[in-house]
Backbone as CSV, one residue per row, in Angstrom:
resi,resn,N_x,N_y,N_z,CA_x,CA_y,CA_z,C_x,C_y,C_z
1,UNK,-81.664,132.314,42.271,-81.137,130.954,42.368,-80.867,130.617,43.832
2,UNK,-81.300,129.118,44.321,-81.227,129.216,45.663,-79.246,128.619,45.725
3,UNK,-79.314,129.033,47.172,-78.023,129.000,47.752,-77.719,127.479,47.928
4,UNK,-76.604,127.442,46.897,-75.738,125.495,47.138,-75.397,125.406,48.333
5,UNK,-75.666,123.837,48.685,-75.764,123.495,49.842,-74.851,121.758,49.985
6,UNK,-73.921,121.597,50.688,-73.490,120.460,51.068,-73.912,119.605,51.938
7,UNK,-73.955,118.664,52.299,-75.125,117.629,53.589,-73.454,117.197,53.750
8,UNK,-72.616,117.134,54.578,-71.253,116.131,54.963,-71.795,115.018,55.885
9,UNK,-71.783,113.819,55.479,-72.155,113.019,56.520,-71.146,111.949,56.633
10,UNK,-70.908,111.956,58.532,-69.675,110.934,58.899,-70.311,109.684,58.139
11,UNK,-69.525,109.168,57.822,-69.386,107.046,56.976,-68.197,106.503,57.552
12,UNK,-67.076,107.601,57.859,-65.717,107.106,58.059,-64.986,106.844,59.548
13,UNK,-66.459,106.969,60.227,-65.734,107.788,61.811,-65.516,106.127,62.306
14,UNK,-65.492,105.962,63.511,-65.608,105.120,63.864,-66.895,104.016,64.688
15,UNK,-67.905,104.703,64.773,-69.515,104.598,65.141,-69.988,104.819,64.621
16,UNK,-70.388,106.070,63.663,-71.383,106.461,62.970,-71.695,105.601,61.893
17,UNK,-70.926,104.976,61.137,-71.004,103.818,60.468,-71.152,102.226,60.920
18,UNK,-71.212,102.345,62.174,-71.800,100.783,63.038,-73.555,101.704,63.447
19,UNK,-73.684,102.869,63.249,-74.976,103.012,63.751,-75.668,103.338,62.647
20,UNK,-75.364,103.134,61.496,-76.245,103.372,59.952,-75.871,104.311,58.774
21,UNK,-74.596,104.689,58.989,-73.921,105.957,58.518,-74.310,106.034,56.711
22,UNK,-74.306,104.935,56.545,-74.019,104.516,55.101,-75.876,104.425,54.489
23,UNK,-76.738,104.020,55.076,-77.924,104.272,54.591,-78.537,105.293,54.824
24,UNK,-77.908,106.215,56.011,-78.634,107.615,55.818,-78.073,108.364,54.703
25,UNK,-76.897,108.111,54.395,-76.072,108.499,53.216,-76.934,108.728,52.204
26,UNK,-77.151,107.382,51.836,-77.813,106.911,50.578,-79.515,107.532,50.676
27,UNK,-79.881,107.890,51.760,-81.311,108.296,52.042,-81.036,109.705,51.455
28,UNK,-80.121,110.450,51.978,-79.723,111.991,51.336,-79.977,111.843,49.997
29,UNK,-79.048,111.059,49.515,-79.043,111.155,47.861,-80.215,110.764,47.313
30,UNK,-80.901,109.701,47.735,-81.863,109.655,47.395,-83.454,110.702,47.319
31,UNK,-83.628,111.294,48.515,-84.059,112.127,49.100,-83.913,113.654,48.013
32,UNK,-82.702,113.879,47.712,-82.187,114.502,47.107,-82.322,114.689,45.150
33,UNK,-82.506,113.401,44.774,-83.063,113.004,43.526,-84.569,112.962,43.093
34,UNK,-85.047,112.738,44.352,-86.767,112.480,44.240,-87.472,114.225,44.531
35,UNK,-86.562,114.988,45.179,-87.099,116.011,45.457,-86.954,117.361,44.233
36,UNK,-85.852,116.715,43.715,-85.270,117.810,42.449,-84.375,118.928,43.512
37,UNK,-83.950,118.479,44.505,-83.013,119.405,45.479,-81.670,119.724,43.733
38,UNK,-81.721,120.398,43.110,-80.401,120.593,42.307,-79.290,121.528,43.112
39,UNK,-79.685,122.282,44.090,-78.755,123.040,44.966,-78.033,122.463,45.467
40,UNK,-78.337,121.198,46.284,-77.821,120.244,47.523,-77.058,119.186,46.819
41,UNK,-75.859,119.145,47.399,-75.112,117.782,47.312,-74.694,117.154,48.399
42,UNK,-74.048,115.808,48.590,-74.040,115.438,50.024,-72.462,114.848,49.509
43,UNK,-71.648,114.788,50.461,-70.601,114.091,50.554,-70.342,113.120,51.786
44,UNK,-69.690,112.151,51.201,-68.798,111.200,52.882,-68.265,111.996,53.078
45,UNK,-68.122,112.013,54.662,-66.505,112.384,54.920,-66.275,111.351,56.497
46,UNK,-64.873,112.176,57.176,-64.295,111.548,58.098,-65.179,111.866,58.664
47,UNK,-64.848,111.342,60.415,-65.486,111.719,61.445,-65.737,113.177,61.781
48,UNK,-66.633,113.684,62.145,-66.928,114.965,62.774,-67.166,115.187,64.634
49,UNK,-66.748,114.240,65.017,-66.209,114.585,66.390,-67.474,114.548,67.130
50,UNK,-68.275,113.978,66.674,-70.011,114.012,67.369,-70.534,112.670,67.572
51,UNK,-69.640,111.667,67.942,-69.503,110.439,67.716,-70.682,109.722,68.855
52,UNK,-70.735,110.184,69.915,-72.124,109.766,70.856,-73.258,110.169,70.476
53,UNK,-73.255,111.194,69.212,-74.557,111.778,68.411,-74.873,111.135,67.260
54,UNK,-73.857,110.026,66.613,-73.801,109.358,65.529,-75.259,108.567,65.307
55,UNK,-75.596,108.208,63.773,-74.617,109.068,62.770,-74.879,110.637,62.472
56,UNK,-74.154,111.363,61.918,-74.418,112.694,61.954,-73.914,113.449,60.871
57,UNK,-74.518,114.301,60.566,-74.322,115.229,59.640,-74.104,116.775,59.563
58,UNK,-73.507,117.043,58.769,-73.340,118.682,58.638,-73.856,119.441,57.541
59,UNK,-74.531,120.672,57.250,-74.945,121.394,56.544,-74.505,122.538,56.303
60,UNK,-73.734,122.832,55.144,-72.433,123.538,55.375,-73.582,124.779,53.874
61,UNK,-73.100,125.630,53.979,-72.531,126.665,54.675,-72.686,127.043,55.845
62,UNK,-74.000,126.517,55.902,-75.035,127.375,57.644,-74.327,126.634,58.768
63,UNK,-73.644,125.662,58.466,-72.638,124.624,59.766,-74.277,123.950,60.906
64,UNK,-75.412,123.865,60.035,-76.137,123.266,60.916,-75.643,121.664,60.957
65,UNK,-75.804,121.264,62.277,-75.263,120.002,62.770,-76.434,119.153,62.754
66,UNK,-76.719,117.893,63.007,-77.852,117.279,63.072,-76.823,115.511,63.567
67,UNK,-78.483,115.109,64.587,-77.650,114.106,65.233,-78.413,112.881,64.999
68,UNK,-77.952,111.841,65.064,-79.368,110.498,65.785,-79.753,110.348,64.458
69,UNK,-79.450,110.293,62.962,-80.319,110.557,61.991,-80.837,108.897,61.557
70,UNK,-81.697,108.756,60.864,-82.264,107.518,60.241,-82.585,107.771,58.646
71,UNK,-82.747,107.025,58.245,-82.952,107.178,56.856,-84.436,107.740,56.049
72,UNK,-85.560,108.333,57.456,-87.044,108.727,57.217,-85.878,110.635,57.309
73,UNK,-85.103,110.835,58.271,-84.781,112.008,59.229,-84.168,112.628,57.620
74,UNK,-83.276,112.142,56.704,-82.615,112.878,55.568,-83.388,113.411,54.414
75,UNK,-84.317,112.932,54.459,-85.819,113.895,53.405,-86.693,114.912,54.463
76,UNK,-86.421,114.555,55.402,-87.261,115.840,56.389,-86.084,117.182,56.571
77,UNK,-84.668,116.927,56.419,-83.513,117.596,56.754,-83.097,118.420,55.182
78,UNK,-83.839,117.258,54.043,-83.521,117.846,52.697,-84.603,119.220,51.993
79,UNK,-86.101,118.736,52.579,-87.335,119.134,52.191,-86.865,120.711,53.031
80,UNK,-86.683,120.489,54.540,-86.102,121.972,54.877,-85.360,122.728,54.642
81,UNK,-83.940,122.227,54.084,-83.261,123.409,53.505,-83.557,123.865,52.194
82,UNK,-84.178,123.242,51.896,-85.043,123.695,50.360,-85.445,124.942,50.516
83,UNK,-86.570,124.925,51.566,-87.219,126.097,51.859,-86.216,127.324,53.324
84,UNK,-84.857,126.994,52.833,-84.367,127.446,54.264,-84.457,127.708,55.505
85,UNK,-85.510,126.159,56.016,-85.245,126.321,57.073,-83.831,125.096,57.925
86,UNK,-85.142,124.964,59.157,-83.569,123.603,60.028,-84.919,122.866,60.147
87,UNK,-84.632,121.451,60.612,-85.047,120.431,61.715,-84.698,120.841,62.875
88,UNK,-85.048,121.169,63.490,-84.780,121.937,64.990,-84.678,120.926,65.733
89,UNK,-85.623,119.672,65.674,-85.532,118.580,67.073,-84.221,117.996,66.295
90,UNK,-83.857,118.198,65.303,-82.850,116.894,65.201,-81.363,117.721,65.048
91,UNK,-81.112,118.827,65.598,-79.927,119.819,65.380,-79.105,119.737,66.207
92,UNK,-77.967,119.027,66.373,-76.474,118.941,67.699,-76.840,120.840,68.029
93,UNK,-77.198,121.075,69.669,-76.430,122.219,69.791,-75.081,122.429,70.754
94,UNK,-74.556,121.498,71.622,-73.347,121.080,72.167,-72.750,119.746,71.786
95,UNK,-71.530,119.487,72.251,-71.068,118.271,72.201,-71.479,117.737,73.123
């Protein structure tokens, strides 16, 4: 059985949601339904402190970060952890 997986994506911060927070959201879930991802779930949450990287997301357990996302970027971010990997161009590695 593959390993459950959370997507946390800021909606609540204060930018990430003036820069699209809420339709990459909905791109996850969607993304997520069309693929049969049953491992992966995605949640809102608050800000994650990556706010010049907005909007942005987290991939928890592995704590992969991901920045700049659009709503094409959350089925390329979903399709990979499927197969465990990352999006490498699209991964925060500093603040």
């Amino acid at each position: 059985m593959a390993e459950k997986l959370k997507i946390f994506v800021c909606t609540k911060g204060k930018k990430c949601p003036k820069k699209g927070a809420d339709d990459v959201c909905r791109a996850f879930e969607q993304a997520i339904a069309e693929l049969g991802a049953d491992n992966i779930t995605v949640k809102e949450t608050k800000c994650l402190d990556l706010c010049k990287k907005g909007p942005v997301a987290m991939v928890m357990p592995d704590k992969v970060r991901y920045g700049r996302l659009d709503e094409d970027d959350a089925r390329k971010i979903v399709r990979a952890h499927m197969q465990g990997e990352t999006v490498e161009k699209l991964t925060i590695k500093k603040k």
